[in-house]
PDB file with one MODEL, atoms N, CA, C and O in Angstrom:
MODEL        1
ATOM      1  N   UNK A   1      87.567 152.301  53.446  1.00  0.00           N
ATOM      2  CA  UNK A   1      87.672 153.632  54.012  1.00  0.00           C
ATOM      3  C   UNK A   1      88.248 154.573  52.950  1.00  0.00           C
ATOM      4  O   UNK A   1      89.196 154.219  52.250  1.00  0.00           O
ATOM      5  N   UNK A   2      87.689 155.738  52.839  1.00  0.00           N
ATOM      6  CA  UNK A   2      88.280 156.741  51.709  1.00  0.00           C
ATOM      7  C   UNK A   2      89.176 157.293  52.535  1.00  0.00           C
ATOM      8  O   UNK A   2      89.188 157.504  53.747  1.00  0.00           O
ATOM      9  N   UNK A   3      90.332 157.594  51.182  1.00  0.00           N
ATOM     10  CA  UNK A   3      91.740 158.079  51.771  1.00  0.00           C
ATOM     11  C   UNK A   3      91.506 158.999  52.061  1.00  0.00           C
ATOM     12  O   UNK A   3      92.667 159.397  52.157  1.00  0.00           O
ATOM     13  N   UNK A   4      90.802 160.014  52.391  1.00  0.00           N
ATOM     14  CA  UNK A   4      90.807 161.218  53.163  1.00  0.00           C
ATOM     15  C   UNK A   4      90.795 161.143  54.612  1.00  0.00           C
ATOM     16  O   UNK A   4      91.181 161.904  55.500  1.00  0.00           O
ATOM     17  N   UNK A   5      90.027 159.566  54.581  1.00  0.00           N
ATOM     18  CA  UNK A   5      90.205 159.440  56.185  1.00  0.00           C
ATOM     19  C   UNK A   5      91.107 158.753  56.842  1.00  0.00           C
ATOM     20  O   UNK A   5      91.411 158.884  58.028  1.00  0.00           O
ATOM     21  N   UNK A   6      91.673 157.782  55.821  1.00  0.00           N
ATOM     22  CA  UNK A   6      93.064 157.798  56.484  1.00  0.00           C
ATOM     23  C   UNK A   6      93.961 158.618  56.637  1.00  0.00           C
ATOM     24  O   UNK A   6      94.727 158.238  57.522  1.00  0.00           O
ATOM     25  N   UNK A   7      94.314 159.812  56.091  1.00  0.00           N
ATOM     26  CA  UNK A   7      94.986 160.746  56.165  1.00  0.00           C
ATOM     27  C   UNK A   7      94.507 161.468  57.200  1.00  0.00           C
ATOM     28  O   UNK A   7      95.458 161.862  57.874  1.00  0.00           O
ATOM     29  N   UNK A   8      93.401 161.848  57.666  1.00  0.00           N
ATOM     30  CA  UNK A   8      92.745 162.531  58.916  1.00  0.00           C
ATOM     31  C   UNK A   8      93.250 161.201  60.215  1.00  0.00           C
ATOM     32  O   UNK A   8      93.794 161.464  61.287  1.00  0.00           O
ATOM     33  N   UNK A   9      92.931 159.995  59.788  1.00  0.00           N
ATOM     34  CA  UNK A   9      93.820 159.294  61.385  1.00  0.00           C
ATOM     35  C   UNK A   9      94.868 159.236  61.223  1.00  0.00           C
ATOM     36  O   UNK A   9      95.454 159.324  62.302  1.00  0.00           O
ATOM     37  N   UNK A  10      95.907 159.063  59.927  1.00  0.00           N
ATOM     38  CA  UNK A  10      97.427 159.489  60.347  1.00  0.00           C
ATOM     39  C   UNK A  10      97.786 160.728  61.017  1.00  0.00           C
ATOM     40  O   UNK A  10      98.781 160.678  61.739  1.00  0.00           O
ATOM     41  N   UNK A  11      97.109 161.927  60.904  1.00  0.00           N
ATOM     42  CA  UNK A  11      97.495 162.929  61.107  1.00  0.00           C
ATOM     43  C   UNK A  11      97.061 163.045  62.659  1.00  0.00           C
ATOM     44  O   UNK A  11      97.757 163.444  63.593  1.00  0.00           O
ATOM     45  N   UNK A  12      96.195 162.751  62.675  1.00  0.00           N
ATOM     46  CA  UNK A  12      95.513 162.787  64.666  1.00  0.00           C
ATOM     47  C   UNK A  12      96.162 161.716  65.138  1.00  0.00           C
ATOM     48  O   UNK A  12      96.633 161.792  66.273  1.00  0.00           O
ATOM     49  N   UNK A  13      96.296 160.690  64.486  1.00  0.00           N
ATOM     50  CA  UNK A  13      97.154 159.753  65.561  1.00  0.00           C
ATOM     51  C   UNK A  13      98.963 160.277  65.795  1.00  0.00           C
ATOM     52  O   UNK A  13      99.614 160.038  66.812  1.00  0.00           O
ATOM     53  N   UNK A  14      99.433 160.958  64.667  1.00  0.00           N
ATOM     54  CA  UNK A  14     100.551 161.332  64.928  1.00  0.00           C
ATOM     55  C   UNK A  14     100.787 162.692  65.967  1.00  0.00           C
ATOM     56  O   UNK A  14     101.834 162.936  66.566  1.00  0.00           O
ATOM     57  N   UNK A  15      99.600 163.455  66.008  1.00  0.00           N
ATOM     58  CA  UNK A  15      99.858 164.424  66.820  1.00  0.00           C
ATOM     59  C   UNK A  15      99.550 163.906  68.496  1.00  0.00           C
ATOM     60  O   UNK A  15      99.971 164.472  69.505  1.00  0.00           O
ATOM     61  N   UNK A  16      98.689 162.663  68.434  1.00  0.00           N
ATOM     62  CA  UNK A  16      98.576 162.576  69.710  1.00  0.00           C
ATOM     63  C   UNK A  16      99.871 161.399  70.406  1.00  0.00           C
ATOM     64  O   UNK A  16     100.101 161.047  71.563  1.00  0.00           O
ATOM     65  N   UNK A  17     100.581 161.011  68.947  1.00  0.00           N
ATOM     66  CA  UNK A  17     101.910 160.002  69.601  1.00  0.00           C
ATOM     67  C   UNK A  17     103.049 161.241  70.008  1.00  0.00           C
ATOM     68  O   UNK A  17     103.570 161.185  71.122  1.00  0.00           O
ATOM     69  N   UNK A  18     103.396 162.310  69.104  1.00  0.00           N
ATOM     70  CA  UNK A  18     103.877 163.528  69.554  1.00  0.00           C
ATOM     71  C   UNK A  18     103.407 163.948  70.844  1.00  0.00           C
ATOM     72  O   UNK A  18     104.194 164.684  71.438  1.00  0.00           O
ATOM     73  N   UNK A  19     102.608 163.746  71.284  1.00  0.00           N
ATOM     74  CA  UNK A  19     101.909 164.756  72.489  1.00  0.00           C
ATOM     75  C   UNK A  19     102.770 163.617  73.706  1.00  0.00           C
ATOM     76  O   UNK A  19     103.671 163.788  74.527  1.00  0.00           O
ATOM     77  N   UNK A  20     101.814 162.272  73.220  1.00  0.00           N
ATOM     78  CA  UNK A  20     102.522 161.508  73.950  1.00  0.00           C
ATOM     79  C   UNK A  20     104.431 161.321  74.566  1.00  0.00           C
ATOM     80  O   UNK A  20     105.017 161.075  75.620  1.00  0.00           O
ATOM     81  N   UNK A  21     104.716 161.572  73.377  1.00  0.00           N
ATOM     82  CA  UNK A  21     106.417 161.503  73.337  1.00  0.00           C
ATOM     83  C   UNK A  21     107.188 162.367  74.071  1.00  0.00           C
ATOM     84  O   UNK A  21     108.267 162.139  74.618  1.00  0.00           O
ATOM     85  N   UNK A  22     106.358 163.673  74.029  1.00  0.00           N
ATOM     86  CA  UNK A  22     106.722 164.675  74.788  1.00  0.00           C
ATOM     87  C   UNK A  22     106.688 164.585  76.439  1.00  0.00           C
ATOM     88  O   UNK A  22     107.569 164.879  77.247  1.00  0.00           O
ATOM     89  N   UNK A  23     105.388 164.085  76.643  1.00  0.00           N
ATOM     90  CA  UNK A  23     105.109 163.828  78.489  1.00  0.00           C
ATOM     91  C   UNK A  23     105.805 162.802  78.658  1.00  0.00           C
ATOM     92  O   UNK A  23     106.093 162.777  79.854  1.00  0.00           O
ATOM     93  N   UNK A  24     106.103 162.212  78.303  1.00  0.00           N
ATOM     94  CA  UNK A  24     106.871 160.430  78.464  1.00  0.00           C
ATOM     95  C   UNK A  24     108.440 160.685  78.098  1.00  0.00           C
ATOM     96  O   UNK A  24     109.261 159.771  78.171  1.00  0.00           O
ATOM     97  N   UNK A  25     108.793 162.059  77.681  1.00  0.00           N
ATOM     98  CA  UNK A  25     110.199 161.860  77.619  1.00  0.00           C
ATOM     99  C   UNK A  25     110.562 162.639  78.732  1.00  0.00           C
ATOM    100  O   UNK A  25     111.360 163.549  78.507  1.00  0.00           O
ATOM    101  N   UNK A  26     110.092 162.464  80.067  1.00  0.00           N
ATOM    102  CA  UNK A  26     110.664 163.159  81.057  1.00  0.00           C
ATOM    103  C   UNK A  26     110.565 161.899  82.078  1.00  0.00           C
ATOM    104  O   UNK A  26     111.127 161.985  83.170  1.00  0.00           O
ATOM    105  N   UNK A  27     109.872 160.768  81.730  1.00  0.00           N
ATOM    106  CA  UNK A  27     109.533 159.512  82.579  1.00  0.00           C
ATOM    107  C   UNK A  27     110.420 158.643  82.033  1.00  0.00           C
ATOM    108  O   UNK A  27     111.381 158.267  82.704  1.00  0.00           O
ATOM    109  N   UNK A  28     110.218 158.187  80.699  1.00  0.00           N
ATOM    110  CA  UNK A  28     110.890 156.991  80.030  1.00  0.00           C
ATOM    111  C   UNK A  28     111.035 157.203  78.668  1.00  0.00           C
ATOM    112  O   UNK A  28     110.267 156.855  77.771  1.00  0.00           O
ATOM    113  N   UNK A  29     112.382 157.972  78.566  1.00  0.00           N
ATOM    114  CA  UNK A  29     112.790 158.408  77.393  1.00  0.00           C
ATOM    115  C   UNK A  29     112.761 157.616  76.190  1.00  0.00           C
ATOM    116  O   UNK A  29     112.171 157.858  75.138  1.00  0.00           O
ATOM    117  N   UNK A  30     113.607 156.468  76.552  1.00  0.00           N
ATOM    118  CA  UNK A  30     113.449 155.367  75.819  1.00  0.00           C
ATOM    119  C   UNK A  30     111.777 155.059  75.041  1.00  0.00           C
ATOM    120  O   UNK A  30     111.710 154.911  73.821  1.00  0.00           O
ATOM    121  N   UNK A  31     110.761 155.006  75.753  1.00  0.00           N
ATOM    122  CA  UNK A  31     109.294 155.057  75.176  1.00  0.00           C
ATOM    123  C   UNK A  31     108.964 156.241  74.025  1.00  0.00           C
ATOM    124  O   UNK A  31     108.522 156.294  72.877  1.00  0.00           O
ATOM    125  N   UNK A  32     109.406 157.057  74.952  1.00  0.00           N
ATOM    126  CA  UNK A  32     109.271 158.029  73.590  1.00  0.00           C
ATOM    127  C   UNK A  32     110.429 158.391  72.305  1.00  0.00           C
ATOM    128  O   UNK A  32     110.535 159.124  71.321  1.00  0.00           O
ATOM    129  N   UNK A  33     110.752 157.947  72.622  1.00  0.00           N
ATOM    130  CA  UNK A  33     111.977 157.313  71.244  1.00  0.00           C
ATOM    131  C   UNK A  33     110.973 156.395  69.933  1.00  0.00           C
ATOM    132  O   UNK A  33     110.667 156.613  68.761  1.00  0.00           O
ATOM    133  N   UNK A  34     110.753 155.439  70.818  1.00  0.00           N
ATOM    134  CA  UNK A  34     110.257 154.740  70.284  1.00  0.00           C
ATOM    135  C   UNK A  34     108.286 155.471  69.305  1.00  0.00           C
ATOM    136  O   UNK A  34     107.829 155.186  68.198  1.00  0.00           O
ATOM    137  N   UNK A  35     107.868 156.158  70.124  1.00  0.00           N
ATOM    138  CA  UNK A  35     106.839 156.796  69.638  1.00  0.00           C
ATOM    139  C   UNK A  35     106.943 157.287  68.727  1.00  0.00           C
ATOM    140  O   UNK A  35     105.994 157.223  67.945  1.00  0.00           O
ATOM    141  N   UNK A  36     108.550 158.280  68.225  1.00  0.00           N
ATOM    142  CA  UNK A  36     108.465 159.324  67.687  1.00  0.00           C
ATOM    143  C   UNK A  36     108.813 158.236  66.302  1.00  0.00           C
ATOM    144  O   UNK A  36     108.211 158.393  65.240  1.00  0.00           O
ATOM    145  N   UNK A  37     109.661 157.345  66.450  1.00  0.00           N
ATOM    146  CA  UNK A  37     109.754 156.646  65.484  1.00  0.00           C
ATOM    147  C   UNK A  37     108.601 155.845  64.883  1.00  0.00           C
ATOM    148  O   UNK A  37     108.820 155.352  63.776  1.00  0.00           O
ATOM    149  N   UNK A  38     107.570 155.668  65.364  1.00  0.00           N
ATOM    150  CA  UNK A  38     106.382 154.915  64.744  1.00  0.00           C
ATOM    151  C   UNK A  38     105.595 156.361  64.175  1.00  0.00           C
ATOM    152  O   UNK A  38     104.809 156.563  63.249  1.00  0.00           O
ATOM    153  N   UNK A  39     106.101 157.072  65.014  1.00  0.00           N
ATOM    154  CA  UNK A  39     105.045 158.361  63.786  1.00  0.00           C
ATOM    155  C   UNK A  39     106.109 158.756  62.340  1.00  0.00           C
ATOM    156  O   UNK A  39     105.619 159.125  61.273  1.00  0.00           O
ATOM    157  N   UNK A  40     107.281 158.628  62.514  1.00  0.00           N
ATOM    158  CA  UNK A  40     108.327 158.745  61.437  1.00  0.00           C
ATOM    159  C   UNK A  40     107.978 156.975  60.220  1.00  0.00           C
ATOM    160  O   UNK A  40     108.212 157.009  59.012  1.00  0.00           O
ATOM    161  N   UNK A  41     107.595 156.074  60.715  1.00  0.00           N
ATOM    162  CA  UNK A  41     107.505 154.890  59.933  1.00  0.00           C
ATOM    163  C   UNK A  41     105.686 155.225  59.361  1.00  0.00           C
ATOM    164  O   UNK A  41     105.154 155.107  58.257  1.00  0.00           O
ATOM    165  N   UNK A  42     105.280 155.568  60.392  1.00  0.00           N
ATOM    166  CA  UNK A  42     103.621 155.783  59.703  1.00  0.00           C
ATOM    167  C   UNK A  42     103.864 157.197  58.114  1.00  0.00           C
ATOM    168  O   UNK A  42     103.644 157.083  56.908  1.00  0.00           O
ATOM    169  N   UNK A  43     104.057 157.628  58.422  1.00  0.00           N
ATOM    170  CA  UNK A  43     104.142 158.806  57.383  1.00  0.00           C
ATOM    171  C   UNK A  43     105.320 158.477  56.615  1.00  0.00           C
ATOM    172  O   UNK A  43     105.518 159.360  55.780  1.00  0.00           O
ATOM    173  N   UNK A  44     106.007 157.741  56.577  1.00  0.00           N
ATOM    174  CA  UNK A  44     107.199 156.801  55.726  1.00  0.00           C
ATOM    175  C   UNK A  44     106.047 155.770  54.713  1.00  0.00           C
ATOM    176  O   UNK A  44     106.188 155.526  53.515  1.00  0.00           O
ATOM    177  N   UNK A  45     105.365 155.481  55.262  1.00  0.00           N
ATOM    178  CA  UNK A  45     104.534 154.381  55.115  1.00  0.00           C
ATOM    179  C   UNK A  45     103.585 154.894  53.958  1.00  0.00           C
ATOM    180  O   UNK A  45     103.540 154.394  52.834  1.00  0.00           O
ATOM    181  N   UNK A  46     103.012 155.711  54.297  1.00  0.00           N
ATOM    182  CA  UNK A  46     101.709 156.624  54.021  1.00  0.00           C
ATOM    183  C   UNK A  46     101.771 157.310  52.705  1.00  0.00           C
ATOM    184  O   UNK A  46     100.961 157.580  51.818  1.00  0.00           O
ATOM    185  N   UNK A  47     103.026 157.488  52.916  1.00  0.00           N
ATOM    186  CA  UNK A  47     103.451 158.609  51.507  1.00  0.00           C
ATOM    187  C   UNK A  47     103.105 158.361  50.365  1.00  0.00           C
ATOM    188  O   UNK A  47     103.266 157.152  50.197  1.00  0.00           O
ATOM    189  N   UNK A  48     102.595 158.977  49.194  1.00  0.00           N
ATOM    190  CA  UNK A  48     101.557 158.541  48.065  1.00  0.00           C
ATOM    191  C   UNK A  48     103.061 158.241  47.071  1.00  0.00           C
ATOM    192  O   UNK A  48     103.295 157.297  46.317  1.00  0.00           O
ATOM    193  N   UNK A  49     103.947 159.479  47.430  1.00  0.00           N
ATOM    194  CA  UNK A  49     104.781 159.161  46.455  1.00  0.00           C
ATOM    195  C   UNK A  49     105.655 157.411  46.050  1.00  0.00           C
ATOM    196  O   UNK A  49     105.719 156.601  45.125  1.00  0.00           O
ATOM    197  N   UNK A  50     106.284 157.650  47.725  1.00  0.00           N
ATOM    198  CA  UNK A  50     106.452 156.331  47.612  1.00  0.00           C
ATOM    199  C   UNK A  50     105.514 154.825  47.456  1.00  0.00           C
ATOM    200  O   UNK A  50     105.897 153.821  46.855  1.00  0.00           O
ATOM    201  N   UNK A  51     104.588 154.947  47.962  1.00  0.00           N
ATOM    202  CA  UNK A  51     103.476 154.257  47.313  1.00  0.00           C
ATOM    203  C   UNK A  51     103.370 154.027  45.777  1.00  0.00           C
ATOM    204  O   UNK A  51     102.970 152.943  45.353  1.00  0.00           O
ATOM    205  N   UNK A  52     103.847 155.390  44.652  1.00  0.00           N
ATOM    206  CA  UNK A  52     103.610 154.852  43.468  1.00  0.00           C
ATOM    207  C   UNK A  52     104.848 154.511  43.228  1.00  0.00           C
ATOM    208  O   UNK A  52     104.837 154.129  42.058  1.00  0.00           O
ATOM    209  N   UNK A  53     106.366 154.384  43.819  1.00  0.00           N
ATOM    210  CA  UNK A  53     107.194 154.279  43.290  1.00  0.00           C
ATOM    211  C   UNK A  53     107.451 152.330  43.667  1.00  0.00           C
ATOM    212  O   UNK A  53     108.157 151.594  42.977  1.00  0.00           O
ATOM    213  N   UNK A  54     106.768 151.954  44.742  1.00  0.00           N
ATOM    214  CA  UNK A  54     106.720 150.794  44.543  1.00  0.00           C
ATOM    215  C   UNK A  54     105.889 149.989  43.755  1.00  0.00           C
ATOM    216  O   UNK A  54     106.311 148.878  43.436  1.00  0.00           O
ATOM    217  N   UNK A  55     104.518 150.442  43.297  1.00  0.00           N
ATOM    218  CA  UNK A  55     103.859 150.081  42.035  1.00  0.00           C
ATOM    219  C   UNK A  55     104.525 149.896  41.086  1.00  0.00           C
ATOM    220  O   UNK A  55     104.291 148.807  40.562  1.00  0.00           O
ATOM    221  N   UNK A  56     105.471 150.633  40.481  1.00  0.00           N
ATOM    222  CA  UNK A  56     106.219 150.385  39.284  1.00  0.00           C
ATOM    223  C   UNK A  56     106.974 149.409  39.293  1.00  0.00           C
ATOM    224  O   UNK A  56     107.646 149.139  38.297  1.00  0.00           O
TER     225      UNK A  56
ENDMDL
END
């Protein structure tokens, strides 16, 4: 897959775990805790920078 398109599903999947986090933090806060943190580890993840800094 070319990285453009992973960057197009990080970015749509994070807005729709946001969307999610938001309706679900009035049900089960705790869930969306947890959401907001997998969109904080995906883009932790993702980052080119850190990506080359573990290459080295």
């Amino acid at each position: 897959m070319p990285r453009k398109g992973v960057r197009a599903v990080a970015v749509h999947g994070a807005a729709a775990m946001y969307l999610l986090g938001i309706l679900l933090a009035f049900v089960a806060p705790w869930v969306s805790c947890l959401f907001y943190a997998t969109v904080a580890a995906i883009w932790f993840i993702s980052d080119r920078r850190i990506e080359s800094r573990i290459k080295q």
